[in-house]
Backbone as ProteinMPNN parsed JSONL, in Angstrom:
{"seq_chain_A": "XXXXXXXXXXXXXXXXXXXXXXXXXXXXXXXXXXXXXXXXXXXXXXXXXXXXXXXXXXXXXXXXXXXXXXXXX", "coords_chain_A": {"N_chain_A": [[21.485, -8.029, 22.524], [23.382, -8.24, 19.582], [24.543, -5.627, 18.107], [23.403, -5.002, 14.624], [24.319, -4.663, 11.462], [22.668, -4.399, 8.942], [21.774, -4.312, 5.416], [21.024, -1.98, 2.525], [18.947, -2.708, 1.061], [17.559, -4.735, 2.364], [16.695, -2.983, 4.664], [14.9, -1.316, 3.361], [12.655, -3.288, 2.449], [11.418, -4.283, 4.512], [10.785, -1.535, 5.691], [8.879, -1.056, 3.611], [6.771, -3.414, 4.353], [5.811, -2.83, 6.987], [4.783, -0.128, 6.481], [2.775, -1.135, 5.041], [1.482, -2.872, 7.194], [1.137, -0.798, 8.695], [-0.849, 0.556, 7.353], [-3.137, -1.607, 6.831], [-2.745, -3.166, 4.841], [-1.115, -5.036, 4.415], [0.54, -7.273, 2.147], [0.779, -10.475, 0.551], [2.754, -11.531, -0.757], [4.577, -9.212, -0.032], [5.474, -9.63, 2.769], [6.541, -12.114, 2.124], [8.754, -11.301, 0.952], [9.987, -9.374, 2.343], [10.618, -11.644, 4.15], [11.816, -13.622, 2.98], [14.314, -12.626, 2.545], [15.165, -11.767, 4.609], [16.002, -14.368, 5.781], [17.977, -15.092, 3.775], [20.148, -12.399, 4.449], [20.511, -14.003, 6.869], [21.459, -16.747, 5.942], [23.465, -15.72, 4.536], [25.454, -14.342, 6.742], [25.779, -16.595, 8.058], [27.067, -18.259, 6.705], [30.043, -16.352, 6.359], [31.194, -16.934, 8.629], [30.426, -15.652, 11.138], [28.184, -15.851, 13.847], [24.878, -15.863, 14.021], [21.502, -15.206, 14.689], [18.345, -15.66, 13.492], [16.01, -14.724, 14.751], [17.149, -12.531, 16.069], [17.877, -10.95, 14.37], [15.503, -10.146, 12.45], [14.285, -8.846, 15.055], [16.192, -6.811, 15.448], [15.734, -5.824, 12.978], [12.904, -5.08, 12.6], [13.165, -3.054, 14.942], [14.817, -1.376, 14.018], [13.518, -0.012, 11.497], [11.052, 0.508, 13.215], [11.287, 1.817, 15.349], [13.368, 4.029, 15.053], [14.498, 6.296, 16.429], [15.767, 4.837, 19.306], [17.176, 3.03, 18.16], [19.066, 4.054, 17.293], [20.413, 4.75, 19.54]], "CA_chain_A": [[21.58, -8.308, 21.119], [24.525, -7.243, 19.074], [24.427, -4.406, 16.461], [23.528, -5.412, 12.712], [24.556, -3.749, 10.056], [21.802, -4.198, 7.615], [21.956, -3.903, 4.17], [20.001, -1.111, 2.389], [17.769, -3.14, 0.787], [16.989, -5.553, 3.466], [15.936, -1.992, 5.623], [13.732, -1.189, 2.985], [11.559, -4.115, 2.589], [11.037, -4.146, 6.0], [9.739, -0.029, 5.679], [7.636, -1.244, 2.878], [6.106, -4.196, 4.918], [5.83, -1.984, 7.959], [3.732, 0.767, 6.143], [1.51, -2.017, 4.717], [1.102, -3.208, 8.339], [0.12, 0.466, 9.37], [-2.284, 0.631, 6.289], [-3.433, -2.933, 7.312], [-3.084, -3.686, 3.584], [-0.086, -6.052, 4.161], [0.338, -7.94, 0.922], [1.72, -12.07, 0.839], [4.112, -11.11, -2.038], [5.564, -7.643, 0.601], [5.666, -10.558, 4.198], [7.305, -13.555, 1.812], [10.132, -10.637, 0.502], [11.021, -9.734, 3.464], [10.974, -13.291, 5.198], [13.048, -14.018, 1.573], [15.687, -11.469, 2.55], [16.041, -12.027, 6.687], [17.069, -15.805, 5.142], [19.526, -14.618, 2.567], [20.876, -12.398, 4.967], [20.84, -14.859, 7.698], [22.644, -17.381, 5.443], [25.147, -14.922, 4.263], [26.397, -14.103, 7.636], [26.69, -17.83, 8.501], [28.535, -18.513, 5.846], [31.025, -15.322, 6.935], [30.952, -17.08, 9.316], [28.961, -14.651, 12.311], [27.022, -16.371, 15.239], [23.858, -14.593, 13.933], [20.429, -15.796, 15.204], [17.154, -15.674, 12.611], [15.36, -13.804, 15.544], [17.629, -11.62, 16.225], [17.832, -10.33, 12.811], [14.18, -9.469, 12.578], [13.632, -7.885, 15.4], [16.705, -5.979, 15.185], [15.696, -5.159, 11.723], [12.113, -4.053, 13.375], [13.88, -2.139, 16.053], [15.393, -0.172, 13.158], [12.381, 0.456, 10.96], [9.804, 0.87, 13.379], [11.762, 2.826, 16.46], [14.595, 4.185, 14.588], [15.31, 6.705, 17.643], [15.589, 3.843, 20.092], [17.853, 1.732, 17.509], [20.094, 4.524, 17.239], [20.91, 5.229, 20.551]], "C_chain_A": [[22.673, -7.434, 20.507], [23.981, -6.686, 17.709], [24.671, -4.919, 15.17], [23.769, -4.441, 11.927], [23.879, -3.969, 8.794], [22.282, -3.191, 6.679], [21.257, -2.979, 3.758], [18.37, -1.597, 2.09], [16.614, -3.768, 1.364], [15.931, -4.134, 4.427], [14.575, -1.355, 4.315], [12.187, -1.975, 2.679], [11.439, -4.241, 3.484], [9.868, -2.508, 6.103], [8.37, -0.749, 4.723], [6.439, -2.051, 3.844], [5.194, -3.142, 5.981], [4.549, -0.48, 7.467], [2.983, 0.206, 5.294], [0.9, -2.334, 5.959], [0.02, -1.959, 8.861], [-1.213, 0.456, 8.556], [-3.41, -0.747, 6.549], [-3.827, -3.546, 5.59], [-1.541, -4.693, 3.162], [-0.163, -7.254, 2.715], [1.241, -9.481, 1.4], [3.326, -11.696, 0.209], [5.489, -9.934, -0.746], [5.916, -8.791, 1.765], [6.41, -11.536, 3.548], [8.87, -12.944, 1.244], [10.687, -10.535, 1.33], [11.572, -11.155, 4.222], [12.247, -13.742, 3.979], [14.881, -13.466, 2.216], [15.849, -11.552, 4.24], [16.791, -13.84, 6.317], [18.235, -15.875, 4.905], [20.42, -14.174, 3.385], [21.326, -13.055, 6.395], [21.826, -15.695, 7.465], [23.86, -16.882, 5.17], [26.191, -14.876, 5.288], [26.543, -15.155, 8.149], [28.017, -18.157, 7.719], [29.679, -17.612, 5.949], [31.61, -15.706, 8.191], [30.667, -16.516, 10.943], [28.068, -15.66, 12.344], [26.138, -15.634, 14.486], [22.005, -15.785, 13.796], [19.149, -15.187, 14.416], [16.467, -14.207, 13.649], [16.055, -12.587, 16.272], [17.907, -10.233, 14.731], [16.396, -9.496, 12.51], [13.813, -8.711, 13.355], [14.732, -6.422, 15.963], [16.455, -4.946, 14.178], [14.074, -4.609, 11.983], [12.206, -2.764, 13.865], [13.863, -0.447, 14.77], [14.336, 0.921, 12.236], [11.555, 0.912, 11.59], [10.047, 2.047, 14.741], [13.127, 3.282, 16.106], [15.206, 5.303, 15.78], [15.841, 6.163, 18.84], [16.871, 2.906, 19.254], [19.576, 2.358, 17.355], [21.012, 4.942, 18.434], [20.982, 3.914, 21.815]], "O_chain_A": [[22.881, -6.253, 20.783], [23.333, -7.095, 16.746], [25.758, -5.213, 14.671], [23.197, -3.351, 11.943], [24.42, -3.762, 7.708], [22.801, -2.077, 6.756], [20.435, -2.758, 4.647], [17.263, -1.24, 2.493], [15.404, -3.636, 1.181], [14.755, -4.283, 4.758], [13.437, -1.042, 4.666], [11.051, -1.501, 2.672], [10.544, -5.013, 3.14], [8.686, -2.415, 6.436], [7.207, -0.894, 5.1], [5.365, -1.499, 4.085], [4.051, -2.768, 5.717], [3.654, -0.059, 8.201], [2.352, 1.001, 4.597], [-0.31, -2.111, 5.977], [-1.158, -1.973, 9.22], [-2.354, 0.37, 9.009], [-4.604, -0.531, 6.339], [-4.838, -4.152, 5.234], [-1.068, -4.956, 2.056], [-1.147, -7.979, 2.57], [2.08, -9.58, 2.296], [4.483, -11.644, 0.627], [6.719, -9.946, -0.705], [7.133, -8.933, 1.654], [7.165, -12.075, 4.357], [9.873, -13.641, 1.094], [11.719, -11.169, 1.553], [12.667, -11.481, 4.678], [13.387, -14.115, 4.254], [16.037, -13.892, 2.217], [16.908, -11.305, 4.817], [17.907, -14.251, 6.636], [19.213, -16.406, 5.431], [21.451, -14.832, 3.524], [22.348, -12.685, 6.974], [22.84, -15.765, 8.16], [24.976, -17.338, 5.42], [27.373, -15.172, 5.115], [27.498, -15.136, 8.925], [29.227, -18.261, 7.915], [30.649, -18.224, 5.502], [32.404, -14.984, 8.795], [30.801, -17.334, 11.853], [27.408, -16.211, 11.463], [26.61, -14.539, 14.182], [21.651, -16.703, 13.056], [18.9, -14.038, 14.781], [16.47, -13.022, 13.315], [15.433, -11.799, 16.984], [18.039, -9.026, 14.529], [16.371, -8.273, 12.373], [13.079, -7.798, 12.975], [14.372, -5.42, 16.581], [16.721, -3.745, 14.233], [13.936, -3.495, 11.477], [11.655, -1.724, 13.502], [13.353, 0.671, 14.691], [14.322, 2.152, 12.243], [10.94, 1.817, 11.025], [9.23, 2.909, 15.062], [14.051, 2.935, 16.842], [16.399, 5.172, 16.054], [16.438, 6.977, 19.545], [17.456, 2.065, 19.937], [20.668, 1.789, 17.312], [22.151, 5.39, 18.299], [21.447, 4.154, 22.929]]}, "name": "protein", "num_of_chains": 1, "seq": "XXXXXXXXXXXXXXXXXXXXXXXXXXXXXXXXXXXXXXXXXXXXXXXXXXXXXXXXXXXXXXXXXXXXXXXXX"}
């Protein structure tokens, strides 16, 4: 998988989600923002036009949030 360069915001709704997950108090509203925003920036980088694959995006943008020593190296 090639290296994303997520946006800031995009990496934070992901943290948020992510420490709802841990809390197991995941909200619809915190899972439909992010899914909102892996879209947006999915579409964006088509239209830039960048190859860039839905599932690669997510679990890159996982990777980053949830094993950030692992994402960096």
């Amino acid at each position: 998988m090639a290296t994303i360069d997520f946006p800031d915001d995009l990496i934070q709704l992901e943290r948020s989600a992510w420490k709802e997950i841990q809390a197991g108090a995941l909200t619809v509203d915190t899972a439909q923002a992010v899914h909102a925003g892996v879209a947006e920036y999915v579409k964006a980088a088509r239209e830039a036009g960048q190859e860039v694959a839905r599932y690669d995006v997510e679990m890159g943008l996982k990777q980053i949030v949830r094993h950030p020593d692992a994402a960096s190296g």
